[in-house]
ROKOLRO-900015 format. One record per residue (C-alpha): residue number from 1; chain; x, y, z. Coordinates in Angstrom, 3 decimals. Example, Ala and Ser with C-alpha at 12.3 -4.5 7.8 and 13.67 -1.06 7.14 Angstrom:
BEGIN
REC;k;c;u;v;w
REC;1;A;12.300;-4.500;7.800
REC;2;A;13.670;-1.060;7.140
END
This chain:
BEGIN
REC;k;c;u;v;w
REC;1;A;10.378;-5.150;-0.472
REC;2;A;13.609;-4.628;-2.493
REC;3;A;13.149;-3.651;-5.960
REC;4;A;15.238;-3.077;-8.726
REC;5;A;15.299;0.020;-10.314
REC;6;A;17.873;-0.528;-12.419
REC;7;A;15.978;-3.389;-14.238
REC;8;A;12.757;-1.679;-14.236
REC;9;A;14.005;1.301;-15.760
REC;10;A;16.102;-0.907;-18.728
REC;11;A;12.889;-2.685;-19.141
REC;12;A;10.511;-0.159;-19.245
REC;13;A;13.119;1.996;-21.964
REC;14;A;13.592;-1.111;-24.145
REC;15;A;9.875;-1.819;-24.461
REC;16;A;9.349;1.875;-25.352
REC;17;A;12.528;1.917;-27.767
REC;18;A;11.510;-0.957;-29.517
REC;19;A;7.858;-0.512;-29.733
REC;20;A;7.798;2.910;-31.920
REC;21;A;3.293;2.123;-31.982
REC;22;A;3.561;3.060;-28.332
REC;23;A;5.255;6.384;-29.432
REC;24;A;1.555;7.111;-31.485
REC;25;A;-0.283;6.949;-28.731
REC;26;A;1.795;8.378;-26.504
REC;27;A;1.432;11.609;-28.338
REC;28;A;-2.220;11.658;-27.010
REC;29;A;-1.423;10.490;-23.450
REC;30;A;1.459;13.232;-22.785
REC;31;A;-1.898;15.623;-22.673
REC;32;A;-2.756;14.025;-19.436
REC;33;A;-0.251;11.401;-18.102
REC;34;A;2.403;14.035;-17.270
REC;35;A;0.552;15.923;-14.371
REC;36;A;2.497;14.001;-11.707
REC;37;A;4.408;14.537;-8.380
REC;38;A;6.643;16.538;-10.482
REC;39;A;4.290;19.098;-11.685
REC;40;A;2.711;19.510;-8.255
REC;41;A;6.366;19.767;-6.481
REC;42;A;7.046;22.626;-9.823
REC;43;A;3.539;24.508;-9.358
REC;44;A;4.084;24.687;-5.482
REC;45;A;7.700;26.187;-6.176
REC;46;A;6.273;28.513;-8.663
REC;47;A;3.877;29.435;-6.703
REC;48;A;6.104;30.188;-3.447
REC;49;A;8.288;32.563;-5.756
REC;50;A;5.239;33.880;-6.339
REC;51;A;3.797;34.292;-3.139
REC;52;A;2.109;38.001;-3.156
REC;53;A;0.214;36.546;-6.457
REC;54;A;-0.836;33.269;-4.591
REC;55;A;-2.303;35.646;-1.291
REC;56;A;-4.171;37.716;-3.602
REC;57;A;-5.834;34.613;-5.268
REC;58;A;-6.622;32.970;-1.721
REC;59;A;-8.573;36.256;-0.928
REC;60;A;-10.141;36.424;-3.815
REC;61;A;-11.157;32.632;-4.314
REC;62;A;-14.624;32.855;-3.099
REC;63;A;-15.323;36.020;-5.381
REC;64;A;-13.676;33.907;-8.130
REC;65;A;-15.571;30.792;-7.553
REC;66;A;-18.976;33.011;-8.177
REC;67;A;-17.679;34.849;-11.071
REC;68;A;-17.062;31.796;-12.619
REC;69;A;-20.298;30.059;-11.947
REC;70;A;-22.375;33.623;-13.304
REC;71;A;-20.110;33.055;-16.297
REC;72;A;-21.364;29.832;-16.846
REC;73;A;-24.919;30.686;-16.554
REC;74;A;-25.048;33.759;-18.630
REC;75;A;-22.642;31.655;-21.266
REC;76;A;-25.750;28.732;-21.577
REC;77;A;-28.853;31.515;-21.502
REC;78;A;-26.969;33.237;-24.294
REC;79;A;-27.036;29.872;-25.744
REC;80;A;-30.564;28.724;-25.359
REC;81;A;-31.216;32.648;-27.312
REC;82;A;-29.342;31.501;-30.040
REC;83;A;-29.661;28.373;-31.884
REC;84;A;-27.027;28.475;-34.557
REC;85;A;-24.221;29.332;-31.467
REC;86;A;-25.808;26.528;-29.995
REC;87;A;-25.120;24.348;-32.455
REC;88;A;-21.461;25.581;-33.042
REC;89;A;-21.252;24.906;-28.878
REC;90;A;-22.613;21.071;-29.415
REC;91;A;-20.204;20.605;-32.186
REC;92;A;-17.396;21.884;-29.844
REC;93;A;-17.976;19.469;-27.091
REC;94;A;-17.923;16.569;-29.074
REC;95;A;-14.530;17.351;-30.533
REC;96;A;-13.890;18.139;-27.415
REC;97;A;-14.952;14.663;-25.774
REC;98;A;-13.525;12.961;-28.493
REC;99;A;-10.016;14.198;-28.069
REC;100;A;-10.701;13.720;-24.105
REC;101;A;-11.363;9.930;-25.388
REC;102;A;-8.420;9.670;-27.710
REC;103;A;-5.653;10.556;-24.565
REC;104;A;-7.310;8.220;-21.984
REC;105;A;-7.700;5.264;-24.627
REC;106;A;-4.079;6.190;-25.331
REC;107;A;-3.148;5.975;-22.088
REC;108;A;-4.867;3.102;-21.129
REC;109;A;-3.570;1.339;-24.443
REC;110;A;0.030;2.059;-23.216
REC;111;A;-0.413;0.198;-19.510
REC;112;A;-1.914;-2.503;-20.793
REC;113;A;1.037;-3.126;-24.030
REC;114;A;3.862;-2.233;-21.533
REC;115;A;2.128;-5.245;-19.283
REC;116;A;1.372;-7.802;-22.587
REC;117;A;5.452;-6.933;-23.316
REC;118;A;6.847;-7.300;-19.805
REC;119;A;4.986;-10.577;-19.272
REC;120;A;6.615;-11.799;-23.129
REC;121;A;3.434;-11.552;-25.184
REC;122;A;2.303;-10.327;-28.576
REC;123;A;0.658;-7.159;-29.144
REC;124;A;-2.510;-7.164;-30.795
REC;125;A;-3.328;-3.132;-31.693
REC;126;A;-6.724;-3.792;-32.656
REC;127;A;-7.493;-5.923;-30.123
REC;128;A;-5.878;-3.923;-26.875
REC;129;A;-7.796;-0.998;-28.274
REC;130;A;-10.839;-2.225;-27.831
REC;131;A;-10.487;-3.654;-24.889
REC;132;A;-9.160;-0.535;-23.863
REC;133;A;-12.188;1.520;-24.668
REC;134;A;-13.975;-0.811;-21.839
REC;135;A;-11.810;0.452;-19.527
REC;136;A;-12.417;4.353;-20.504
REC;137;A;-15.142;5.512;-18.004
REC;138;A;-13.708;3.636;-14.794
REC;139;A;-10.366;5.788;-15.374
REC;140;A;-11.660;9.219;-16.566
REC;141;A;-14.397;8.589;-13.509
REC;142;A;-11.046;7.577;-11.262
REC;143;A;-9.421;11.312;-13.028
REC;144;A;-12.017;13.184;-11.925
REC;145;A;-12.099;11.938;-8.594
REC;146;A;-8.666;12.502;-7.852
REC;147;A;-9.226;16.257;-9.333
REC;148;A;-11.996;16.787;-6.942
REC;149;A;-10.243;15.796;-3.849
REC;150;A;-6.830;17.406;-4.755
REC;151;A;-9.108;20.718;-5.201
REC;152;A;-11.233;19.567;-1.806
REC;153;A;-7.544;19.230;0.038
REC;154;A;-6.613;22.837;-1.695
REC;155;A;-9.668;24.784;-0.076
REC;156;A;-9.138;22.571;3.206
REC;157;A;-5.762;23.130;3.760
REC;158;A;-5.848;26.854;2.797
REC;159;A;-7.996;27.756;5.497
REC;160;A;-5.655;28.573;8.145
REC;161;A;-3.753;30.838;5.358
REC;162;A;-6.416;32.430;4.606
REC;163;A;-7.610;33.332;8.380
REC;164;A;-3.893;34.765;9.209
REC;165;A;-4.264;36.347;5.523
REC;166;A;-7.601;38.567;6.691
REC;167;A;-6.623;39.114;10.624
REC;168;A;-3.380;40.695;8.861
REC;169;A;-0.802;38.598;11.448
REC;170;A;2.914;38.487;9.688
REC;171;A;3.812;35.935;11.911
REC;172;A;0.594;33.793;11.351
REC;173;A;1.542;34.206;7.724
REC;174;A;4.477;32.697;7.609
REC;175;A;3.633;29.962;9.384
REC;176;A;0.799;28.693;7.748
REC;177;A;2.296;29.496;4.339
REC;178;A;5.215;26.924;5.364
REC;179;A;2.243;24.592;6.624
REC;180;A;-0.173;24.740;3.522
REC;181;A;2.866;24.483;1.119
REC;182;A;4.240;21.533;3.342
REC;183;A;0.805;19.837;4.039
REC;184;A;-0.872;20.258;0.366
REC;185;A;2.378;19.014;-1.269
REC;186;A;2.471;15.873;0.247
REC;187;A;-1.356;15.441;0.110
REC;188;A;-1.406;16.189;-3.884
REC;189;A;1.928;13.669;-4.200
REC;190;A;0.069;10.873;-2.333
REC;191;A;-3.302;11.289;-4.020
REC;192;A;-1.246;11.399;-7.617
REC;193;A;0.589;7.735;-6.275
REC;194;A;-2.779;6.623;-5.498
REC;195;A;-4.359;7.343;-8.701
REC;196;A;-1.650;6.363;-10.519
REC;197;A;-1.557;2.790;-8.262
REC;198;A;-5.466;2.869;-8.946
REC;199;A;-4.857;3.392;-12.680
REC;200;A;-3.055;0.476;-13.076
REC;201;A;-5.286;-1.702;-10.839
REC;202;A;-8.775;-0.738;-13.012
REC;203;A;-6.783;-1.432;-16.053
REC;204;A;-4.475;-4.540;-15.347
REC;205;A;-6.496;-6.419;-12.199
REC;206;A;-10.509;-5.636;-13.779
REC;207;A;-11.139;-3.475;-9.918
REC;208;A;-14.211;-1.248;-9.513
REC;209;A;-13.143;2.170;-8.775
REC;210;A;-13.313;2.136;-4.784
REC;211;A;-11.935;-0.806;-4.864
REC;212;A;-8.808;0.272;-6.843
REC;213;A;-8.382;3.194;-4.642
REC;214;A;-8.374;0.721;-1.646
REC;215;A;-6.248;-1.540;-3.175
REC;216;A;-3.808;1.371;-4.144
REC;217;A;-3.326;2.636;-0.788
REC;218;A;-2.860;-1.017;0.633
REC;219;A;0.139;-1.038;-1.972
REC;220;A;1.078;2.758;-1.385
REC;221;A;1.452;2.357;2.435
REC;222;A;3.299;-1.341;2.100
REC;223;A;5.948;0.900;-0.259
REC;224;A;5.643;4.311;0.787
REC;225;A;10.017;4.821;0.056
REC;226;A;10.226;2.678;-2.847
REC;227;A;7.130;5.131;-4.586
REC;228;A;9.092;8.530;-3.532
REC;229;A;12.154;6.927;-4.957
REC;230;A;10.564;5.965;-8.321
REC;231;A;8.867;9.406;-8.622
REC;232;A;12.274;11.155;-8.012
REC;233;A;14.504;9.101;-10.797
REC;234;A;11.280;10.059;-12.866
REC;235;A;11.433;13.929;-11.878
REC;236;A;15.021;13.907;-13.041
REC;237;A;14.420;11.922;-16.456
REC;238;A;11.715;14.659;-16.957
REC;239;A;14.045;17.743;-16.606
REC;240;A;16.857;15.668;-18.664
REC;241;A;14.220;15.362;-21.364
REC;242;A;13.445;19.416;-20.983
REC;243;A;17.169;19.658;-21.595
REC;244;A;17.198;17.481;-24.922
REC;245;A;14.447;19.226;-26.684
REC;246;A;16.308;22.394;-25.562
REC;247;A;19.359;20.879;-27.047
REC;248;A;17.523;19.372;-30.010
REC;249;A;15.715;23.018;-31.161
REC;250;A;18.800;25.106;-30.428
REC;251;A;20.507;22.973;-33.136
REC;252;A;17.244;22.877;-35.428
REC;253;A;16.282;26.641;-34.830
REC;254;A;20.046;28.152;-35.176
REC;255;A;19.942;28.287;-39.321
REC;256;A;16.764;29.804;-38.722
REC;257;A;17.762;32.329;-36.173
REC;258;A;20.452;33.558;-38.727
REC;259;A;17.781;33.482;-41.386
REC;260;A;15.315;35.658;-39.089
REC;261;A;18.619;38.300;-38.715
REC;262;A;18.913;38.769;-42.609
REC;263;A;14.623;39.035;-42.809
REC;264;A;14.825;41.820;-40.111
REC;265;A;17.706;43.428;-41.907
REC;266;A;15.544;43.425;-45.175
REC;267;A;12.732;44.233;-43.704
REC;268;A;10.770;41.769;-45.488
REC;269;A;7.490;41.007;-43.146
REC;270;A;6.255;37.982;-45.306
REC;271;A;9.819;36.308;-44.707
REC;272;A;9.562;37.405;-41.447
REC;273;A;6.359;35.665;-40.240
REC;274;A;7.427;32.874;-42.161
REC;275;A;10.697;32.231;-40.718
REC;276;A;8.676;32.759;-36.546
REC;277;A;5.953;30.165;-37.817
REC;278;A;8.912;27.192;-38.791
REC;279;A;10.748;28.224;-35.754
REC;280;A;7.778;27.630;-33.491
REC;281;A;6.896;24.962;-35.730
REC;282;A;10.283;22.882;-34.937
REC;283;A;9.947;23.676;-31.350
REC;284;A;6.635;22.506;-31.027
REC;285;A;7.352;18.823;-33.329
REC;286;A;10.674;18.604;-31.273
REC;287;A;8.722;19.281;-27.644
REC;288;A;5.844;16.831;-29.012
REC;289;A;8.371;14.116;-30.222
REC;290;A;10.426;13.572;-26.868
REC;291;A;6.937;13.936;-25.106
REC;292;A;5.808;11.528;-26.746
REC;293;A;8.479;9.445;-26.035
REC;294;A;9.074;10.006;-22.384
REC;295;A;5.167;9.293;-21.933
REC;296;A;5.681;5.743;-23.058
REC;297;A;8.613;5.554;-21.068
REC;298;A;7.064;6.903;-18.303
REC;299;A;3.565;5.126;-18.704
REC;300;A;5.605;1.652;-18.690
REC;301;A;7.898;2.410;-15.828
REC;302;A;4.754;2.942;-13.355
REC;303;A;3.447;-0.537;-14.801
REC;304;A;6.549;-2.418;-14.701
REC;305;A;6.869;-0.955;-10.812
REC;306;A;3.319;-1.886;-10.273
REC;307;A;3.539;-5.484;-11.462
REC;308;A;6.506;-5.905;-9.420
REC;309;A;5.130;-4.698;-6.543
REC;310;A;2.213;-6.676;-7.156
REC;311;A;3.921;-9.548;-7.806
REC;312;A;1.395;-12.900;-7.300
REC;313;A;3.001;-14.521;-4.049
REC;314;A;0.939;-17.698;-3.519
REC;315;A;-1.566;-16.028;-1.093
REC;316;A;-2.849;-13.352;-3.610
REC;317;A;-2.958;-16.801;-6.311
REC;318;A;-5.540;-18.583;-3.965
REC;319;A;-7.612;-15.392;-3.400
REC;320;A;-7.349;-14.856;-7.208
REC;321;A;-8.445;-18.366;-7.690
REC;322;A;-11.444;-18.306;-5.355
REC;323;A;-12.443;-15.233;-6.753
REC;324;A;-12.256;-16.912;-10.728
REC;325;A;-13.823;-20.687;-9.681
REC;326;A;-17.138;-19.631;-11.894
REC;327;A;-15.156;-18.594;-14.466
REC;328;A;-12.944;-21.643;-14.590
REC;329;A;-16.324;-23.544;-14.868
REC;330;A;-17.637;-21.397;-17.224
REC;331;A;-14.802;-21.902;-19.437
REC;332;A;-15.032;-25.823;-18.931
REC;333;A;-18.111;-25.974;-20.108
REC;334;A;-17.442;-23.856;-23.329
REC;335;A;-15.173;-26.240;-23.897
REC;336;A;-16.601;-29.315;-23.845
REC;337;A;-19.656;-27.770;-25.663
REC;338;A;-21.641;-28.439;-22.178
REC;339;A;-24.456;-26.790;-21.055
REC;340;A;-24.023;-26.521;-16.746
REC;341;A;-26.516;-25.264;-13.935
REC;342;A;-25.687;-21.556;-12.990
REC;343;A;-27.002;-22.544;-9.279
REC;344;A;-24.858;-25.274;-9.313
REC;345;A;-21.796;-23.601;-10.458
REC;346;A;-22.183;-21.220;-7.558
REC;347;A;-22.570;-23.481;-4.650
REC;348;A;-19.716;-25.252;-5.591
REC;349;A;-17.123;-22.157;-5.948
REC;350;A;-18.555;-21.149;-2.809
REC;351;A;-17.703;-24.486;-0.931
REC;352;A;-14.267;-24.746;-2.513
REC;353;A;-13.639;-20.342;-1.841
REC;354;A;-15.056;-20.684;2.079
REC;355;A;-11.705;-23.830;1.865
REC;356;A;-9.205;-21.443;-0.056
REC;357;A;-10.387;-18.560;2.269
REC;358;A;-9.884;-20.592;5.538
REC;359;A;-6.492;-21.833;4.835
REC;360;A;-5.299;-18.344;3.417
REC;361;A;-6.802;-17.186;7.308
REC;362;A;-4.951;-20.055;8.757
REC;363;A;-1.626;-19.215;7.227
REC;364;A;-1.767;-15.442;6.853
REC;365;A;0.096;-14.924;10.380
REC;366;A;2.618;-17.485;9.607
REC;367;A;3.654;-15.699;6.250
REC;368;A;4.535;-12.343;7.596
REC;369;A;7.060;-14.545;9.797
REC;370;A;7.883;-17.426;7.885
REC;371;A;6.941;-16.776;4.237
REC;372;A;8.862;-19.618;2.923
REC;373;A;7.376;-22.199;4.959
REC;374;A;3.713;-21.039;4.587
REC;375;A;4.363;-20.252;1.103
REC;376;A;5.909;-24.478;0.809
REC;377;A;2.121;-24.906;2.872
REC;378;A;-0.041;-22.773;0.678
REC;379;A;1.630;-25.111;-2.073
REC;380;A;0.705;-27.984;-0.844
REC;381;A;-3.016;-26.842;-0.039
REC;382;A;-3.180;-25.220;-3.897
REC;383;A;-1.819;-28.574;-5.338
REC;384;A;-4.520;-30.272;-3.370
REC;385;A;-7.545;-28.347;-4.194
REC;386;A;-6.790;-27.810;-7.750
REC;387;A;-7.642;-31.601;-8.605
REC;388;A;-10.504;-30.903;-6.697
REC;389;A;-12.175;-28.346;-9.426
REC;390;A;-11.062;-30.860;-11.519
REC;391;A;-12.871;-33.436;-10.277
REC;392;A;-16.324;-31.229;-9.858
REC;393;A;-15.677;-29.913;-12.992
REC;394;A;-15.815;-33.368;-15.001
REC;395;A;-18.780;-34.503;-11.881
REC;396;A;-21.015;-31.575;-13.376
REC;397;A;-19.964;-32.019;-17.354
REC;398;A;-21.008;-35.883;-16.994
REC;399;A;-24.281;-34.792;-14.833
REC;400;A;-24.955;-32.607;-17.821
REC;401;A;-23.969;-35.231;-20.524
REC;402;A;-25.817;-37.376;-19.036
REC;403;A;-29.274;-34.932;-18.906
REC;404;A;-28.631;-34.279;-22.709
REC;405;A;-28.489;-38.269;-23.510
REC;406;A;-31.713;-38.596;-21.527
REC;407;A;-33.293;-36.151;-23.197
REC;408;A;-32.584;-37.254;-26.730
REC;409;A;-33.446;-40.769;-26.014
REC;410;A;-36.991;-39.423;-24.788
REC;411;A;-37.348;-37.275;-27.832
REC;412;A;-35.952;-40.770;-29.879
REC;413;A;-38.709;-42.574;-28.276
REC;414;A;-41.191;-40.099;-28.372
REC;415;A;-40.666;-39.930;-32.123
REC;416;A;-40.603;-43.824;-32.837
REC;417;A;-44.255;-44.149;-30.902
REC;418;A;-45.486;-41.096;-32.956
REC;419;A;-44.452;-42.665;-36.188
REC;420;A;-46.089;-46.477;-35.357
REC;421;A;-49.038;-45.019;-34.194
REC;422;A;-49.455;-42.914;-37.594
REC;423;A;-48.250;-46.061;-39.394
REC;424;A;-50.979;-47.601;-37.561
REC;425;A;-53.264;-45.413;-38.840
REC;426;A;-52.846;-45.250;-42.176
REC;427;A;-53.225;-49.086;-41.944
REC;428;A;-56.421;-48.662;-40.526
REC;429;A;-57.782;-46.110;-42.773
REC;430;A;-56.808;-48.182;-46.087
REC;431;A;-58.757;-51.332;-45.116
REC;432;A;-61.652;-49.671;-44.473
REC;433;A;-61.259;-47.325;-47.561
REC;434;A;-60.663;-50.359;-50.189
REC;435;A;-63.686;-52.132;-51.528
REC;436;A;-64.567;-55.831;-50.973
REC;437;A;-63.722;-58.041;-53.406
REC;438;A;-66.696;-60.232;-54.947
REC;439;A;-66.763;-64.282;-54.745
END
């Protein structure tokens, strides 16, 4: 599939330019959002320069793992001794949880404007955030996930390293240094696509997590270049950025600097603290600033890419429409004030999705060869069915109708007979109640 970058790109910049709320929130989401093919490809160079450092951690990972477990332990039994650390510790993880909330809500938030805006529609900030705190579990679940088996892949594909690491083999070594650096990179880049592919397909298409991550490698192996190429303009956008806040607290920090020279030359230690806080200060506003920015930006690009890629071609329209036919009668019904059969609802979707289904069958071969034709076919058969709903649609709101008049002309009758038998009766009761009169 051919896909403009250049456009995407434009897009996704403009939306963030002229949408400063999504600079807010992206504040929250740089905390998360960032740790991308570009980190892992940065961490596995780091770690390659470092490569004595890396062997020693391999050998001692085990040991670590059960250090850091007995940690735990002894950490919560010195907790359970003391109740007022305890409460300190519960106090903790809620701030904690709440700030976890605050950058996946953010970052959810920021998909789901950078869709409303591509697609031409309003933003609603009160509304997308709460619709975006529906989507918070399914995403921090899909987070953890991807942590797990990025960490599973780790210990997996360090094995070999580790063996030639305890037989002492230079040779071995070497080669299965090149292999685990080799291997685990591309494994941690494709499970980061994947999530981020996922991501957008909890948020944007309403999938279950398993689902997503199917879905996400159906679109991941369909665009397998077009992915590496999008994650390599965004590697170099990153390090420009690097080089802006550089820029931006060189010119910032350089009165300071010369103020810092005349403090140490006084030897004042007040002015001297003071002058190190505003200069880490600046650099941290600056750094969080162009973060902020670039998170948005970056955010927005995936989801313009994924939307594109995603694009509804006529097939994925009659799947989406066999999957919505309840809906579509549910929302009938609301608005004709109409009260339908739930059992009734279903068997009919069901006939008219087992009809969608079977033509999308019939003409799925075709497309992959002639995709104008059988999308000119698929046409045709949408055209047809959709007066179809139309038609059951109005069948089951006059069925209902109907049912409603019938039942308030029994209750009409019901109450007409009740009153002219208690008219009757009253009747009745008063001529035998009144005295005769005399001759």
């Amino acid at each position: 599939m051919h896909l403009s970058y250049k456009n995407i790109l434009k897009n996704a910049w403009q939306l963030t330019v002229s949408n400063k709320i999504l600079w807010l929130f992206g504040v929250f989401a740089s905390f998360i959002s960032l740790e991308a093919v570009y980190e892992i490809i940065l961490s596995q160079i780091y770690q390659a320069k470092k490569i004595e450092i890396f062997h020693l951690k391999l050998l001692t990972l085990y040991q670590s793992q059960i250090d850091y477990l007995a940690g735990q332990v002894f950490f919560l039994n010195a907790l359970i001794k003391d109740l007022s650390s305890y409460f300190v510790f519960i106090i903790l993880a809620v701030i904690v949880f709440f700030f976890i909330w605050l950058v996946f809500i953010s970052q959810i938030f920021i998909i789901k404007s950078a869709a409303k805006l591509y697609k031409n529609k309003k933003l609603d900030a009160s509304k997308d955030l709460s619709g975006s705190s529906e989507k918070f579990w399914p995403v921090l679940g899909i987070n953890i996930i991807t942590k797990l088996i990025i960490y599973a892949g780790y210990l997996i594909l360090s094995l070999p390293l580790l063996y030639a690491l305890l037989i002492q083999d230079h040779s071995a070594i070497l080669a299965t240094n090149l292999l685990f650096f080799v291997l685990f990179s591309v494994f941690a880049i494709v499970i980061s696509f994947l999530t981020a592919y996922a991501t957008n397909f909890i948020i944007l298409n309403d999938s279950h997590i398993f689902e997503a991550y199917k879905q996400a490698w159906q679109l991941f192996s369909r665009n397998v270049t077009i992915s590496f190429e999008i994650a390599l303009i965004l590697f170099l956008l990153k390090i420009i950025s690097l080089i802006i806040i550089l820029c931006l607290t060189f010119i910032v920090v350089v009165p300071l600097v010369l103020l810092f020279i005349i403090v140490v030359d006084t030897g004042n230690v007040l002015g001297l603290i003071m002058t190190l806080t505003l200069m880490l200060l600046f650099f941290s506003l600056i750094s969080l600033f162009v973060n902020a920015i670039f998170t948005a930006f970056y955010l927005s690009t995936w989801t313009l890419a994924f939307i594109e890629l995603t694009q509804d071609t006529f097939i994925s329209k009659l799947l989406h429409l066999a999957k919505n036919i309840p809906l579509l009668f549910k929302k009938a019904s609301k608005k004709y004030h109409v009260e339908i059969d739930k059992k009734e609802i279903k068997a009919k979707s069901k006939e008219i999705a087992k009809e969608v289904k079977a033509q999308y069958k019939k003409y799925k071969p075709v497309a992959k060869k002639q995709s104008k034709v059988a999308a000119k076919k698929l046409k045709e058969t949408y055209n047809k069915l959709e007066p179809k709903i139309e038609k059951e649609i109005k069948k089951i709101i006059a069925q209902s109708k109907k049912k409603k008049t019938a039942v308030t002309t029994k209750r009409k009758a019901k109450k007409t007979t009740q009153k002219t038998q208690t008219a009757k009766r009253k009747t009745a009761r008063k001529k035998t109640t009144s005295p005769k009169r005399k001759k």
